[in-house]
C-alpha positions as CSV (number, residue, x, y, z in Angstrom):
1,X,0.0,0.0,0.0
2,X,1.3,3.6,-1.2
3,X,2.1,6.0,2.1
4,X,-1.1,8.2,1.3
5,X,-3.5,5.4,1.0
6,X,-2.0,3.0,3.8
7,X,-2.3,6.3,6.3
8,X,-5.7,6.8,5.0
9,X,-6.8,3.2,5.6
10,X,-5.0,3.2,9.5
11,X,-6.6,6.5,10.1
12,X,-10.2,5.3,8.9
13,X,-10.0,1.7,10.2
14,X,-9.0,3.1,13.8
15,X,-12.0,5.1,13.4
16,X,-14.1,1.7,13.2
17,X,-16.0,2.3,10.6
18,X,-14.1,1.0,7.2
19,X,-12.3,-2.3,6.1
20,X,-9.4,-2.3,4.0
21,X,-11.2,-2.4,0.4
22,X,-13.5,0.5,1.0
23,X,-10.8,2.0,2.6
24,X,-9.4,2.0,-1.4
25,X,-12.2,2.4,-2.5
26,X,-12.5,5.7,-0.6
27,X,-9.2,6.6,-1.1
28,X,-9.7,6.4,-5.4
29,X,-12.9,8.0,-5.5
30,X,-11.7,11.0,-3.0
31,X,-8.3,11.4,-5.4
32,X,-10.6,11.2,-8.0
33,X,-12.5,14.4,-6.4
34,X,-15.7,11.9,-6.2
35,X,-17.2,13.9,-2.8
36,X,-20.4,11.8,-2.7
37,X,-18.8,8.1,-2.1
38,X,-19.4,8.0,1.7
39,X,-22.9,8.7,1.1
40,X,-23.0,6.4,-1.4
41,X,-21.2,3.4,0.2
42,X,-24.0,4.4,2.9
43,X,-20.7,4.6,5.4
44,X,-21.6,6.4,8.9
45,X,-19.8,8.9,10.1
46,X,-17.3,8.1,13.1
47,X,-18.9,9.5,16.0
48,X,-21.2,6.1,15.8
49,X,-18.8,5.2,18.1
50,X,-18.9,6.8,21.5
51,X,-15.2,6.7,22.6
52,X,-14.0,7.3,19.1
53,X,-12.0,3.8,19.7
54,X,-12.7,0.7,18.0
55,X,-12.0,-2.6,20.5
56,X,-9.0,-4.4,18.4
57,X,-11.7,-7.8,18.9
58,X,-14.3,-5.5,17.2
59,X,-12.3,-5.0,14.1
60,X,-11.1,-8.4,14.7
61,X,-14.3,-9.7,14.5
62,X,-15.3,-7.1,11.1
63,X,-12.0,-8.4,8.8
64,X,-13.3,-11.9,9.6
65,X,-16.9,-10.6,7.9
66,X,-15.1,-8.6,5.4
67,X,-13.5,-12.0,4.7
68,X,-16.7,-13.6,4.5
69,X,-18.2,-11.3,2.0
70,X,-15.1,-11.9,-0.1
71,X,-16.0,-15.8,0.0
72,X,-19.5,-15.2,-0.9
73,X,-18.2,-13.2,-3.6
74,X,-16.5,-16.0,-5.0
75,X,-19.0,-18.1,-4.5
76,X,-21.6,-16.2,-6.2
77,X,-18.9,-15.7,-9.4
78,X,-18.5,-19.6,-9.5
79,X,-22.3,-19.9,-9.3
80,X,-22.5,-17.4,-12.3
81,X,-19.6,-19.2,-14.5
82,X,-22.2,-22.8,-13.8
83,X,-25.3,-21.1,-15.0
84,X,-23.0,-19.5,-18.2
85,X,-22.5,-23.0,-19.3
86,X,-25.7,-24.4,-18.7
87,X,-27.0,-20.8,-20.9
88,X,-24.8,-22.1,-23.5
89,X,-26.7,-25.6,-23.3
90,X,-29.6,-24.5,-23.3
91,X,-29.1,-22.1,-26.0
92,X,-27.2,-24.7,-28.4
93,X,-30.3,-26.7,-27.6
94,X,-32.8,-24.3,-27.9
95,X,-34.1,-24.9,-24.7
96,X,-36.4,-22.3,-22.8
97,X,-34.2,-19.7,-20.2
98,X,-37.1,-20.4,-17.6
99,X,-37.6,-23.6,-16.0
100,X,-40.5,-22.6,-13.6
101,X,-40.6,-26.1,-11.9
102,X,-36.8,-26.1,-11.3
103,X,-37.0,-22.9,-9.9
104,X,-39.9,-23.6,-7.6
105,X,-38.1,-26.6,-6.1
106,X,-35.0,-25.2,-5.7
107,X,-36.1,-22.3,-4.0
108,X,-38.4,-25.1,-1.5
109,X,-35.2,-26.4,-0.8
110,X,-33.2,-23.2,0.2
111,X,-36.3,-22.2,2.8
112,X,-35.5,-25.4,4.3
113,X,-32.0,-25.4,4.3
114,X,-32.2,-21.8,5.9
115,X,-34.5,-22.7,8.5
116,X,-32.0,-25.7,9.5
117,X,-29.1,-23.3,9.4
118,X,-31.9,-21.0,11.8
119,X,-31.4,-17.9,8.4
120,X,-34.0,-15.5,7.9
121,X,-35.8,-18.0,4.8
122,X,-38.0,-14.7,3.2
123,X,-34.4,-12.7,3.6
124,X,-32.6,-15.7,1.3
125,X,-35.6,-16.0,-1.1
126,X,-35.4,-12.9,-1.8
127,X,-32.0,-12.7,-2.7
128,X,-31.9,-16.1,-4.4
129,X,-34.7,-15.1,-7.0
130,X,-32.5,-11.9,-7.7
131,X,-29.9,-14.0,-8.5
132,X,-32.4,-16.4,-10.3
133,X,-34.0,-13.6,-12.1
134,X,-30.2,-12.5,-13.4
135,X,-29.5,-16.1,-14.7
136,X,-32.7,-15.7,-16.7
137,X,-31.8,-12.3,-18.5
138,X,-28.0,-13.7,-18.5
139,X,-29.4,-16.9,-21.0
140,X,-31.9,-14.5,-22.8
141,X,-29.2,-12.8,-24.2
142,X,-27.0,-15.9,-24.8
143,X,-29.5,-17.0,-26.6
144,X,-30.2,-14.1,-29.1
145,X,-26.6,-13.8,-29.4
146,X,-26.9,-16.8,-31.3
């Protein structure tokens, strides 16, 4: 990390309220004379934070989510790769982009397997017909590429 950016990042994470990435983030976008990116990362100000201090098990505790949400990231990127190829199937086969049953089911399953891992169900339904609905377009336009 460059001085200006790795003072940046120590000054803001020991303020509690930013991770290394958005830390960058921040960093490019203020170089870049971008004012609104706070607001727009929807990043509180510090004084969310009575002493001014974040614990060292806090931030502990937030690089292990920050982690986390780089894992899902992957994860969501492989997921996107799978459905590519089976676009590309179902295109070279001329098979519909919707398969209403399949989706029904394998949303059914997620609910359950949120309730057993005690997840908000409506919360991951929600965000697994986004993804869902993405695939969809994602083949749609495979398909008239063809």
């Amino acid at each position: 990390m460059g001085r200006g950016i790795g003072l940046y990042w120590q000054r803001t994470r020991d303020l509690g309220y930013v991770s290394a990435a958005r830390a960058i983030a921040l960093w490019t976008h203020t170089k870049q004379g971008k004012d609104k990116t706070a607001s727009a990362l929807k990043i509180r100000s510090p004084d969310h934070m009575s002493d001014g201090k974040v614990p060292a098990e806090l931030l502990a505790v937030r690089d292990k989510i920050d982690e986390t949400d780089e894992r899902l990231l992957d994860l969501l990127a492989e997921r996107f790769e799978l459905t590519h190829r089976v676009g590309l199937l179902k295109a070279k086969q001329n098979l519909t982009s919707f398969d209403g049953a399949r989706e029904a089911e394998k949303l059914a399953h997620l609910a359950e397997l949120s309730e057993q891992r005690n997840l908000n169900s409506k919360l991951v339904l929600a965000l697994f017909r986004q993804i869902m609905q993405q695939v969809v377009r994602n083949h749609e336009t495979l398909k008239s590429a063809d």
